[in-house]
VOPAGU-2260 file (C-alpha; in pm, 1 decimal, decimal comma):
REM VOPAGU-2260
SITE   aa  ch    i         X         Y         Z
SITE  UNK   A    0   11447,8   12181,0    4774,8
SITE  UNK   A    1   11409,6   12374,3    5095,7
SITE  UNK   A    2   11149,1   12269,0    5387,6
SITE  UNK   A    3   11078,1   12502,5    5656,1
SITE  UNK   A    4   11186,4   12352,3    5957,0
SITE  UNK   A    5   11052,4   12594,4    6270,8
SITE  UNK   A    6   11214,2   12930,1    6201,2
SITE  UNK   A    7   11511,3   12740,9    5989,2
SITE  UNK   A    8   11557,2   12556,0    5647,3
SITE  UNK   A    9   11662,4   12241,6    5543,9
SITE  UNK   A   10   11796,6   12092,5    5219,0
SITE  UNK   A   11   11635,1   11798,9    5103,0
SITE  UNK   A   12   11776,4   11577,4    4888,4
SITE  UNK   A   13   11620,4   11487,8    4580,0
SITE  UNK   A   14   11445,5   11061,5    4588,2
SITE  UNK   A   15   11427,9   11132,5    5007,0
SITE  UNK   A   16   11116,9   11014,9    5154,7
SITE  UNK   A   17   10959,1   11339,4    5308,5
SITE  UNK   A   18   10679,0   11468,0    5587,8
SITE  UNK   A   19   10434,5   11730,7    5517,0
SITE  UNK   A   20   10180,5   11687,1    5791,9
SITE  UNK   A   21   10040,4   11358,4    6012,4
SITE  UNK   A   22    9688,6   11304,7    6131,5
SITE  UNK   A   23    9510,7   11254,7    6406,7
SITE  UNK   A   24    9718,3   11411,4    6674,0
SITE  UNK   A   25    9690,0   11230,0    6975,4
SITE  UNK   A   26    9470,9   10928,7    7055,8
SITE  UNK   A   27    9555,8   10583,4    7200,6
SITE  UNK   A   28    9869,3   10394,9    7146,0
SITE  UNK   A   29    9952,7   10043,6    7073,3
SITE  UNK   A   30    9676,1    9757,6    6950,3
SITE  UNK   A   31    9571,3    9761,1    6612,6
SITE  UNK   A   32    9309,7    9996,7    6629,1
SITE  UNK   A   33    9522,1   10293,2    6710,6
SITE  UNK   A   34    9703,1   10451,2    6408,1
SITE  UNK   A   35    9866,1   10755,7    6229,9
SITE  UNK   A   36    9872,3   10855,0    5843,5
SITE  UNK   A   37   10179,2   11056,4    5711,6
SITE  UNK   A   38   10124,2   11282,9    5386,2
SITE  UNK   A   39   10414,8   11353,4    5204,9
SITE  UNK   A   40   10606,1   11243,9    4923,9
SITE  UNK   A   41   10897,4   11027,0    4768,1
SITE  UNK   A   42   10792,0   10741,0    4920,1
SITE  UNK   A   43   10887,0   10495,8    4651,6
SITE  UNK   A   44   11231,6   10541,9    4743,3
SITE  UNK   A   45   11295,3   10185,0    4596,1
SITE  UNK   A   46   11087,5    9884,8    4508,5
SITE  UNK   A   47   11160,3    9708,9    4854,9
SITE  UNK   A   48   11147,8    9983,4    5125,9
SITE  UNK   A   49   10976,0    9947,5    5431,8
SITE  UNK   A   50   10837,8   10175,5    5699,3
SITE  UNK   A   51   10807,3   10188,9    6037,3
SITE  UNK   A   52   10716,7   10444,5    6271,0
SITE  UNK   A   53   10946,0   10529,9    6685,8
SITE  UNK   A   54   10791,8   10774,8    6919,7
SITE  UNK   A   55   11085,6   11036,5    7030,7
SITE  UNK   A   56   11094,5   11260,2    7256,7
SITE  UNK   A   57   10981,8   11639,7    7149,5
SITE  UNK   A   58   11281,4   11829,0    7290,9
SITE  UNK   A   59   11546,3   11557,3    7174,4
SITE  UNK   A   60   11388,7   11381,9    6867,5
SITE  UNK   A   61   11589,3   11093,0    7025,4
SITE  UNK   A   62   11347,3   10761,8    7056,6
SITE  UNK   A   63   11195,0   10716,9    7368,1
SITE  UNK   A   64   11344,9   10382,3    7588,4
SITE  UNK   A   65   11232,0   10121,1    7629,9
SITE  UNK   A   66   10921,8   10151,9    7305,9
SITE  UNK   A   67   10820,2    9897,9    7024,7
SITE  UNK   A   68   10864,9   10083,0    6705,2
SITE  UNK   A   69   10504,1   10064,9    6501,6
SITE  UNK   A   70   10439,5    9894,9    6171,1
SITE  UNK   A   71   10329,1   10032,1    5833,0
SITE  UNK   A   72   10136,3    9957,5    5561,4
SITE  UNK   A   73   10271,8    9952,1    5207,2
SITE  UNK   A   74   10308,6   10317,6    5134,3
SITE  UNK   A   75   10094,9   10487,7    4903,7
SITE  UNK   A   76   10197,1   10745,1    4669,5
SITE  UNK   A   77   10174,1   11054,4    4911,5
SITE  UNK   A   78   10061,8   10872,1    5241,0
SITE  UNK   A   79   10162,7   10590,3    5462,8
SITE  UNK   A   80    9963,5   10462,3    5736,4
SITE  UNK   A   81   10182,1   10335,1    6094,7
SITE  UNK   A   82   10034,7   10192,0    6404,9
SITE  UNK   A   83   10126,9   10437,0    6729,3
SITE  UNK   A   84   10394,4   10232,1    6902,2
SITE  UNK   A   85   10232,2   10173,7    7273,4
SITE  UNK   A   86   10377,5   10473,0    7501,7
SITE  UNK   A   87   10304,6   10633,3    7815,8
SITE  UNK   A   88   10060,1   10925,6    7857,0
SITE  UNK   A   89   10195,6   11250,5    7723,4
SITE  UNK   A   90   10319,6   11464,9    7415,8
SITE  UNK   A   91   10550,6   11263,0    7160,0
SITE  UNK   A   92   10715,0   11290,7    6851,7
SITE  UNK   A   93   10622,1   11034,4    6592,4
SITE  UNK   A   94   10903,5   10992,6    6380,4
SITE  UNK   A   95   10806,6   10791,2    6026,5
SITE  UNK   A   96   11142,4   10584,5    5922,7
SITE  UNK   A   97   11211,0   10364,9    5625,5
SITE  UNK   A   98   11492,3   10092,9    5542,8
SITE  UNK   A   99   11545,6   10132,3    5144,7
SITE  UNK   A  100   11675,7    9762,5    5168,3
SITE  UNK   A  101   11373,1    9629,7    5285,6
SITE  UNK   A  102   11527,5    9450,7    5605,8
SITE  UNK   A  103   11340,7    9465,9    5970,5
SITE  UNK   A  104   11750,7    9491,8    6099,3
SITE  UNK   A  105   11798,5    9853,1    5897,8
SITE  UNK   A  106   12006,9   10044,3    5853,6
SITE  UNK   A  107   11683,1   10263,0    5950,1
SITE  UNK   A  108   11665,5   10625,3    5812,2
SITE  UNK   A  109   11419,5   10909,0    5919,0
SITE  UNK   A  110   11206,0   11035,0    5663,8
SITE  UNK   A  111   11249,7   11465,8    5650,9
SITE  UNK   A  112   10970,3   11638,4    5850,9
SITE  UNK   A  113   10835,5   11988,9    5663,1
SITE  UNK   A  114   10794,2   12112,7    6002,0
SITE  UNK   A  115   10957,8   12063,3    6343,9
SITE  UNK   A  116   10626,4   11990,2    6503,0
SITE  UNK   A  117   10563,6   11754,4    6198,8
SITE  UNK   A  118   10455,2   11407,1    6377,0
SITE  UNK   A  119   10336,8   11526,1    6705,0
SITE  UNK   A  120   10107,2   11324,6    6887,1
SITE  UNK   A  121    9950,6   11321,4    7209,4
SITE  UNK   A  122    9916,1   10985,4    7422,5
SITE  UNK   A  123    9610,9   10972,8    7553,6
SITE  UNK   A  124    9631,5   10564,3    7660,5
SITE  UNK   A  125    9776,0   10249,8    7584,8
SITE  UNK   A  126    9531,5   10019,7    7452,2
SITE  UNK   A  127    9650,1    9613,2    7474,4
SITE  UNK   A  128    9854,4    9685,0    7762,5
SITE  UNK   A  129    9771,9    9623,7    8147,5
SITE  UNK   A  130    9716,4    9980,0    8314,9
SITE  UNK   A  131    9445,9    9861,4    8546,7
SITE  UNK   A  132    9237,3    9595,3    8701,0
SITE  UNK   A  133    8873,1    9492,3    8666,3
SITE  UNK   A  134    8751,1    9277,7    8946,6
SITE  UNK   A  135    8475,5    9044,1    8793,8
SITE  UNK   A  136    8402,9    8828,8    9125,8
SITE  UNK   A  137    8455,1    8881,9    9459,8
SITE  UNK   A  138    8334,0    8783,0    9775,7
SITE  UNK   A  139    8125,1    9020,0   10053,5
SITE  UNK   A  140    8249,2    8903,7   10358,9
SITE  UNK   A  141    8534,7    8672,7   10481,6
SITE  UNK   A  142    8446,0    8408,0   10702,0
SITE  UNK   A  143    8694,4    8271,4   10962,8
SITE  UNK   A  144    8869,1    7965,6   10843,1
SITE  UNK   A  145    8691,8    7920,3   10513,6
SITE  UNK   A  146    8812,0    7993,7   10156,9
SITE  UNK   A  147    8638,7    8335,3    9959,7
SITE  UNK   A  148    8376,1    8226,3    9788,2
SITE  UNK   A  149    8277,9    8298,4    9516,9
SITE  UNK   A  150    8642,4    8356,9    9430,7
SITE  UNK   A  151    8771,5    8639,6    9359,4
SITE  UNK   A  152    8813,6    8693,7    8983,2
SITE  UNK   A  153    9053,9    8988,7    8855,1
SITE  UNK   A  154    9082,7    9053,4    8523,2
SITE  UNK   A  155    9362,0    9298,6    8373,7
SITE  UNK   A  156    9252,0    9610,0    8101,3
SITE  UNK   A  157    9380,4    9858,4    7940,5
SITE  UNK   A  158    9306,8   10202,4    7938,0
SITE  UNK   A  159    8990,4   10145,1    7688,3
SITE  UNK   A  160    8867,2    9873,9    7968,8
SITE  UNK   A  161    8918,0    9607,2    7762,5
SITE  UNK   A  162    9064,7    9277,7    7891,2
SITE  UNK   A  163    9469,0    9184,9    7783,5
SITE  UNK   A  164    9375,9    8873,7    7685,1
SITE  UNK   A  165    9757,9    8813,0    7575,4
SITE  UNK   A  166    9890,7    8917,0    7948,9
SITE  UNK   A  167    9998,5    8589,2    8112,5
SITE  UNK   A  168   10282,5    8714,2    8284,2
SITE  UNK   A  169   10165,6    9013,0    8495,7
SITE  UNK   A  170   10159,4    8886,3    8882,4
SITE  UNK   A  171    9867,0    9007,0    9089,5
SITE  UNK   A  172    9872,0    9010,9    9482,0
SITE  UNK   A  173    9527,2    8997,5    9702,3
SITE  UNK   A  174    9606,2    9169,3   10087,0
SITE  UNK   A  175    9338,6    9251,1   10348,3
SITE  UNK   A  176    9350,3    9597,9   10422,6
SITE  UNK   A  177    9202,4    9756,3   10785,7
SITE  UNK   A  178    9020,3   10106,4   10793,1
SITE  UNK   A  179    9043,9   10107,4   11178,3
SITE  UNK   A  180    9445,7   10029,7   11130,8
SITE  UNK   A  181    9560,9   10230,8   10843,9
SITE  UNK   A  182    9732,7    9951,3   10737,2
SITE  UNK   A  183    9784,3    9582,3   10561,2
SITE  UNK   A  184    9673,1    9334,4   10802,9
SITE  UNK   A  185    9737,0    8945,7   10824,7
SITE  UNK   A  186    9438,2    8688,0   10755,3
SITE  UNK   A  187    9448,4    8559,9   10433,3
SITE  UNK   A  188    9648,3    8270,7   10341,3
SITE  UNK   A  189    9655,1    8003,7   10083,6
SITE  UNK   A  190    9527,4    7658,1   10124,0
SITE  UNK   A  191    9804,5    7393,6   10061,2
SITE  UNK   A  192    9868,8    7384,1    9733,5
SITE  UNK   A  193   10118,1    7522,7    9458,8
SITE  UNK   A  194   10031,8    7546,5    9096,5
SITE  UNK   A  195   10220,5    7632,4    8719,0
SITE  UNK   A  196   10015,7    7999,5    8794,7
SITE  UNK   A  197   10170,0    8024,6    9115,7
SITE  UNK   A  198   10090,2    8003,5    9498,1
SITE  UNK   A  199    9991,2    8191,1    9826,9
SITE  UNK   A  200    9838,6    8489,4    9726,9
SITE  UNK   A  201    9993,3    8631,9    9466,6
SITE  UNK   A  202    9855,0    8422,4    9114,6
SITE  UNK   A  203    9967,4    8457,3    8775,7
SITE  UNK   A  204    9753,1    8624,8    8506,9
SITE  UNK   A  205    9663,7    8377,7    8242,8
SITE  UNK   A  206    9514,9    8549,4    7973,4
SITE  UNK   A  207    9447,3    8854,0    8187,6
SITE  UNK   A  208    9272,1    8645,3    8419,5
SITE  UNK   A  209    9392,4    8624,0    8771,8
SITE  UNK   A  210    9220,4    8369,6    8974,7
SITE  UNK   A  211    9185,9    8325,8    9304,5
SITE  UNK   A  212    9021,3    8038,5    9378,3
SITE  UNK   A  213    9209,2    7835,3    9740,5
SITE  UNK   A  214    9252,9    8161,2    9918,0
SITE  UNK   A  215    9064,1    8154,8   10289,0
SITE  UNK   A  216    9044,2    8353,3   10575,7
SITE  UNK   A  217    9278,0    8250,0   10896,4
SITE  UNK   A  218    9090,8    8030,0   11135,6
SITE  UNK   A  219    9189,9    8231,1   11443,9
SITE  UNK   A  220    9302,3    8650,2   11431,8
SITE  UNK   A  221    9149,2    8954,6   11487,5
SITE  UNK   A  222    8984,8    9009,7   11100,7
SITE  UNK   A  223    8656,2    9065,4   11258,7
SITE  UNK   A  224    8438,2    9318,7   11144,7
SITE  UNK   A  225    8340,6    9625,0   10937,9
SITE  UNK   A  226    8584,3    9802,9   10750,6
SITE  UNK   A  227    8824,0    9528,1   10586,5
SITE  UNK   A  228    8940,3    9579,6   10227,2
SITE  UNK   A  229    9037,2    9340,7    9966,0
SITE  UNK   A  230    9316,4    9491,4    9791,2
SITE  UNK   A  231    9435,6    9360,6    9433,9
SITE  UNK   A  232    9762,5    9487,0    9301,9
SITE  UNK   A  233    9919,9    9407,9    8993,9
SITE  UNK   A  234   10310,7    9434,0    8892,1
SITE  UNK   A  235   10490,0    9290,5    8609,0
SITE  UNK   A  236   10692,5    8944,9    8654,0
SITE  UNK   A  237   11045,2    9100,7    8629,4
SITE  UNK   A  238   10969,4    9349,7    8926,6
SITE  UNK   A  239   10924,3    9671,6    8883,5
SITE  UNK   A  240   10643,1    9979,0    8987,0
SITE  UNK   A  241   10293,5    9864,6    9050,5
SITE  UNK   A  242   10094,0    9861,1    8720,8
SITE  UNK   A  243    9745,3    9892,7    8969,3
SITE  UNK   A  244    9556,5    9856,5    9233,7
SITE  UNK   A  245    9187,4    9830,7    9309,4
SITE  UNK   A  246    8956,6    9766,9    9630,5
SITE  UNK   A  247    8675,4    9600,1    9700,1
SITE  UNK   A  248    8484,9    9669,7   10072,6
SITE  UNK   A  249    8408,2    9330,1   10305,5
SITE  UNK   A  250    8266,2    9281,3   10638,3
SITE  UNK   A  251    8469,4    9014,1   10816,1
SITE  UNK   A  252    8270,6    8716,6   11025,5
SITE  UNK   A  253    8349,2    8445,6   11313,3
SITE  UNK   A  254    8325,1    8104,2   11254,4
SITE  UNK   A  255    8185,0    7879,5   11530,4
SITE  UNK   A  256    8077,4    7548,5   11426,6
SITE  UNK   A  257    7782,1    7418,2   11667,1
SITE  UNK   A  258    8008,7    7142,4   11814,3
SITE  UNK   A  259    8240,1    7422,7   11981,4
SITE  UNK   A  260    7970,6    7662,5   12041,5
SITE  UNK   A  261    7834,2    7370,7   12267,6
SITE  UNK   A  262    8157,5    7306,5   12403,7
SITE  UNK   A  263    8210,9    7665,3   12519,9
SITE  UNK   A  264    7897,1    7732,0   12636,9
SITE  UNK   A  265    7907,7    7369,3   12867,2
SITE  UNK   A  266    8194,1    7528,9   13084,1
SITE  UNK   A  267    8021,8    7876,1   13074,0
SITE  UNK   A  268    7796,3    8040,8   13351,5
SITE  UNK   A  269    7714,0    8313,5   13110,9
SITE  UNK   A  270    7676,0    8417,0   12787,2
SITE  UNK   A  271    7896,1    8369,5   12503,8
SITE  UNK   A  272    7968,3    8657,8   12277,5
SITE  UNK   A  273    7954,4    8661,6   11905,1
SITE  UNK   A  274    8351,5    8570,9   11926,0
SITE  UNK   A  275    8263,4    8270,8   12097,4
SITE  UNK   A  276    8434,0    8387,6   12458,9
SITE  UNK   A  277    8269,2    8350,1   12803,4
SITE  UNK   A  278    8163,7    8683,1   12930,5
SITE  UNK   A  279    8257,2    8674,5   13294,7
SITE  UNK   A  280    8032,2    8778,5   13566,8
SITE  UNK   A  281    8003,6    8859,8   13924,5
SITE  UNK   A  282    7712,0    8674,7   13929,5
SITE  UNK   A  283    7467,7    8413,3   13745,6
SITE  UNK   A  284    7304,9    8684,3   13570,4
SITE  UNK   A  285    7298,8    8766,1   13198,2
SITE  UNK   A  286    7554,2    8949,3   13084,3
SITE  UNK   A  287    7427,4    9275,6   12862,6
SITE  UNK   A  288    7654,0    9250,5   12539,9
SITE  UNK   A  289    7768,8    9594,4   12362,1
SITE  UNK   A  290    7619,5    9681,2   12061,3
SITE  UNK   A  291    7848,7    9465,6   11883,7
SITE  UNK   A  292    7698,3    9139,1   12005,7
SITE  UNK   A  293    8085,6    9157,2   12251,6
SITE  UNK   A  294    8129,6    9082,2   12640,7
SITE  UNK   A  295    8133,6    9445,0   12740,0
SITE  UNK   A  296    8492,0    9412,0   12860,6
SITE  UNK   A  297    8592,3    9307,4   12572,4
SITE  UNK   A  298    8760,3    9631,1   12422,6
SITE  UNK   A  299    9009,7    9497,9   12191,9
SITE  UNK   A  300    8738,9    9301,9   11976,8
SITE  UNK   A  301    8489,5    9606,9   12032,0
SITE  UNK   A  302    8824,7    9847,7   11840,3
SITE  UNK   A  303    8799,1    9613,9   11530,2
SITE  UNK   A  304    8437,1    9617,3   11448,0
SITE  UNK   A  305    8109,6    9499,6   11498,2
SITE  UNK   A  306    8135,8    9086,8   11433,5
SITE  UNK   A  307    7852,7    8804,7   11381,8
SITE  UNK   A  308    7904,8    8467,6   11450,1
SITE  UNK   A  309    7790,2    8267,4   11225,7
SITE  UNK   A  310    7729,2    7890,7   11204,4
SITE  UNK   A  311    7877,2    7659,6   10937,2
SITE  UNK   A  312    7807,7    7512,6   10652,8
SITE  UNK   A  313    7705,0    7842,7   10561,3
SITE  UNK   A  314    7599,3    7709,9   10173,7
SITE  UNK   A  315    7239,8    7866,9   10181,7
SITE  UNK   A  316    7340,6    8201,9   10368,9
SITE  UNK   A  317    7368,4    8487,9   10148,7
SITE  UNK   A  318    7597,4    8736,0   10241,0
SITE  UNK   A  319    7614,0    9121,8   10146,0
SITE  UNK   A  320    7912,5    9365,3   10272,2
């Protein structure tokens, strides 16, 4: 029998599975909730055949590397029903094959398409697989020498927001990031400790989770300030591109526990700034701090922000970035 193939025919022999049309035409791919139905016929090509279904690309028809192939229900007499093998965004060719010997090892045939176009489907997400990151619980402002609390909580979705809860291999990073220098700064480190999920501050995922809990701020540096960014990024365990990043705005603080404060202020004519440093003077006199609460020469500290020094324990102060 002849099937029009684009603007040519092709012989089909008699007992071969065959392709009229597919529906839906794009949607999600991978997870069990995104699928495709072939219509055709011959499907009962013997008692034990199974089907599967590869996504190819359009201009080759040659599968596309590095994909799962999707499974099939028991075929009915003109339809069979495949889950979309998880792909990237984009146009694909969904190619229904069948092993007439029933093995998962093959050899795997393609059933004939009644069009070239027959099986074309367009990606429009992967659902089941990490493509981005959700973060759940984060801290507002970093406090010198004191771990994030509450800790930051990052959970990994896929592109219908839902959480991978069988991801516990994708690594995710946390960084400081500085509006004023364009660039990853130092200040977060990890405290002592190494676990099965990992260490410093990159973690894990365990199932999609990525917790943070033992990261803290440097005791002495220059994160002081408005515009800090926690940065999460997440890449898989082998290496590779970045699967995501997200950011999440902080105001950074000074810590000066009361027994230094006194300290520095015994061996200080004049007032201390919100870093804690003696403002030096001509005189006895006050000193007029800027508008960041700084010792007016203090132009470095004034670049990175406006800082507040804050007393610990710091348990009962709420604080908002």
């Amino acid at each position: 029998m002849g099937f029009l193939q684009g603007s040519s025919s092709s012989v089909i022999t008699a007992g071969t599975p065959y392709v009229i049309s597919s529906e839906p035409a794009g949607g999600m791919s991978g997870g069990t909730a995104s699928s495709i139905t072939f219509k055709g016929g011959d499907f009962d090509v013997s008692s034990s055949a199974v089907y599967r279904v590869v996504a190819a690309d359009v201009q080759s028809r040659q599968r596309v590397d590095g994909t799962a192939a999707g499974t099939c229900d028991p075929p009915g007499d003109d339809f069979v029903t495949c889950a979309v093998p998880a792909c990237s965004r984009g146009t694909v060719l969904l190619l229904l094959q069948y092993s007439a010997s029933g093995s998962q090892t093959g050899p795997w045939s393609t059933a004939e398409p009644f069009y070239a176009s027959t099986g074309l489907y367009t990606v429009s997400g992967q659902a089941g697989a990490a493509t981005g990151l959700r973060v759940v619980a984060s801290c507002g402002a970093l406090i010198q020498g004191e771990t994030l609390s509450p800790s930051p909580l990052v959970e990994l979705v896929d592109d219908n927001g839902e959480r991978v809860t069988t991801d516990s291999s994708t690594v995710v990073h946390i960084s400081l990031f500085s509006s004023a220098e364009q660039t990853e700064v130092a200040g977060l480190e990890a405290v002592a400790r190494v676990t099965q999920r990992g260490g410093g501050t990159s973690v894990r995922a365990t199932g999609g989770v990525a917790d943070f809990s033992g990261i803290r701020v440097a005791s002495s540096g220059s994160v002081v300030g408005s515009g800090f960014q926690l940065v999460f990024s997440a890449q898989p365990a082998g290496g590779g591109a970045t699967i995501a990043t997200m950011s999440f705005p902080v105001r950074a603080f000074v810590s000066l526990d009361s027994d230094s404060a006194d300290t520095a202020a015994k061996g200080c004519s004049t007032d201390l700034d919100v870093a804690g440093t003696c403002c030096a003077a001509g005189d006895d006199s006050d000193v007029v701090l800027d508008e960041c609460g700084l010792c007016p020469e203090s132009a470095e500290a004034s670049r990175q922000g406006c800082g507040i020094r804050v007393t610990v324990p710091v348990e009962n102060l709420e604080l908002k970035g």
